[in-house]
BAFI-3210 file (N, C-alpha, C; in Angstrom, 3 decimals, decimal comma, padded with zeros to 6 digits):
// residues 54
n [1|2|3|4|5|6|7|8|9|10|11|12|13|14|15|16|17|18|19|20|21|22|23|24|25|26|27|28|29|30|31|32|33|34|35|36|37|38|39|40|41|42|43|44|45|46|47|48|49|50|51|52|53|54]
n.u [074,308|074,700|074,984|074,529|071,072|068,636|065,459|062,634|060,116|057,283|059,611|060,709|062,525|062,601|063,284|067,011|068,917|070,458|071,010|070,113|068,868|068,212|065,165|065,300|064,037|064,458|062,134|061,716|063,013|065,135|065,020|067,544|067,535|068,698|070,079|067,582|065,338|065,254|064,038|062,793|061,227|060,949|058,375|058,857|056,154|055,535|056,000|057,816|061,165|064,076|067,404|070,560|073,610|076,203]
n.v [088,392|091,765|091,886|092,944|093,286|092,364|093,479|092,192|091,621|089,756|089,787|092,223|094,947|096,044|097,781|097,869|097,059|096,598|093,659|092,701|091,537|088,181|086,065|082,782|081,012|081,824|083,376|085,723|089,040|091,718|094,592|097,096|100,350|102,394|105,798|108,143|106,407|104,595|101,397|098,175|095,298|092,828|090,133|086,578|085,726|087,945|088,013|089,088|088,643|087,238|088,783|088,151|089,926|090,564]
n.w [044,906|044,323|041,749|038,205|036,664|034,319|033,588|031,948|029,990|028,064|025,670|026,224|027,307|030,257|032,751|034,173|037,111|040,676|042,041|045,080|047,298|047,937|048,293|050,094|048,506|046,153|045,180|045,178|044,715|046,136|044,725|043,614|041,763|039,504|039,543|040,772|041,556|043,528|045,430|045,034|045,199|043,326|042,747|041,796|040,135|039,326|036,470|035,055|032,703|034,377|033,182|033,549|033,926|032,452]
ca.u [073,916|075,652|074,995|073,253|070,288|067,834|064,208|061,953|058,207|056,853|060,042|060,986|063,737|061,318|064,842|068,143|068,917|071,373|070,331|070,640|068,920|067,317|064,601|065,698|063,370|064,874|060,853|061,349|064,215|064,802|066,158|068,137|067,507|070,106|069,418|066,599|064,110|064,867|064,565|061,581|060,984|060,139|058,317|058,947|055,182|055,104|056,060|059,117|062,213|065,311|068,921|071,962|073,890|077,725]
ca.v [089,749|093,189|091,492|094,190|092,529|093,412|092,953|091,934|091,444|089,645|090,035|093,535|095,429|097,242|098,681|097,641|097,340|095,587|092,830|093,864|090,694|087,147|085,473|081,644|080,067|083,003|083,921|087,430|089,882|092,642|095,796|098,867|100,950|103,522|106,897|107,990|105,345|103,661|100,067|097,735|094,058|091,940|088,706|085,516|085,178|089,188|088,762|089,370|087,534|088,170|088,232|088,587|090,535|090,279]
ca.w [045,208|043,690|040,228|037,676|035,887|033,483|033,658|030,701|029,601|026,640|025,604|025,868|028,111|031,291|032,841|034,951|038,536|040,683|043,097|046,819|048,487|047,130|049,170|050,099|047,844|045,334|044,460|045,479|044,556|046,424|043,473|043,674|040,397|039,208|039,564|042,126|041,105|044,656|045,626|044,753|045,254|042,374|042,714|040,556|039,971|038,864|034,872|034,744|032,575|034,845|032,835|034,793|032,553|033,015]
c.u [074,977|075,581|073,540|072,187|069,388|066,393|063,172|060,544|058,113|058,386|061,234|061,584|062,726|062,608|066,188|068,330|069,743|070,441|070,727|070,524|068,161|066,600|065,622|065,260|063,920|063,117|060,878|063,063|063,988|065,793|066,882|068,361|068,393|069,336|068,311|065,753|063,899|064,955|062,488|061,652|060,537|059,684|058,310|057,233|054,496|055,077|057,027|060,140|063,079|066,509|069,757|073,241|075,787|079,005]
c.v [090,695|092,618|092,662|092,843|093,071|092,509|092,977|091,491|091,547|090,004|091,369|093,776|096,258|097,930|097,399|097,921|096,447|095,145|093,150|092,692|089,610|086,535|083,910|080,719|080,478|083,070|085,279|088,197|091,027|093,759|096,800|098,776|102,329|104,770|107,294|107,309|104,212|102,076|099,766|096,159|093,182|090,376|087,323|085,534|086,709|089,327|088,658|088,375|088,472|087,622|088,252|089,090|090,717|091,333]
c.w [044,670|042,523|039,422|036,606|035,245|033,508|032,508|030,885|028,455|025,636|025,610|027,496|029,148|031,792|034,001|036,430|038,799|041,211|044,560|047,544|047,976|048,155|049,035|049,330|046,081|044,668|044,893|045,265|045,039|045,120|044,073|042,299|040,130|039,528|041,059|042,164|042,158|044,505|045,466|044,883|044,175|042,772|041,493|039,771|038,953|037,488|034,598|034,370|033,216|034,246|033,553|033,201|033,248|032,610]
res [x|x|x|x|x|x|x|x|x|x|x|x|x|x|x|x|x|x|x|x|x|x|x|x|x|x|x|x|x|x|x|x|x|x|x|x|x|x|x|x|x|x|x|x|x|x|x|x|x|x|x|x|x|x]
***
């Protein structure tokens, strides 16, 4: 958790966020996105490649 990561589709960059909270199975990420763009949940099953970007 507090790691920034970047979220992708079909290859392509959708945007950046850190990580805030990982389910136990890690199929669900909870986000925080920079700026006012708030917090959002991604699920493993949603699309998304997640990097961890260092």
């Amino acid at each position: 958790m507090g790691r920034t990561i970047e979220l992708r589709r079909d290859g392509r960059l959708v945007r950046t966020a850190e990580v805030e909270a990982v389910s136990a199975d890690s199929s669900l990420l909870w986000l925080r996105f920079h700026g006012n763009d708030g917090r959002q949940i991604i699920a493993q099953w949603d699309g998304y490649d997640v990097n961890v970007l260092e």
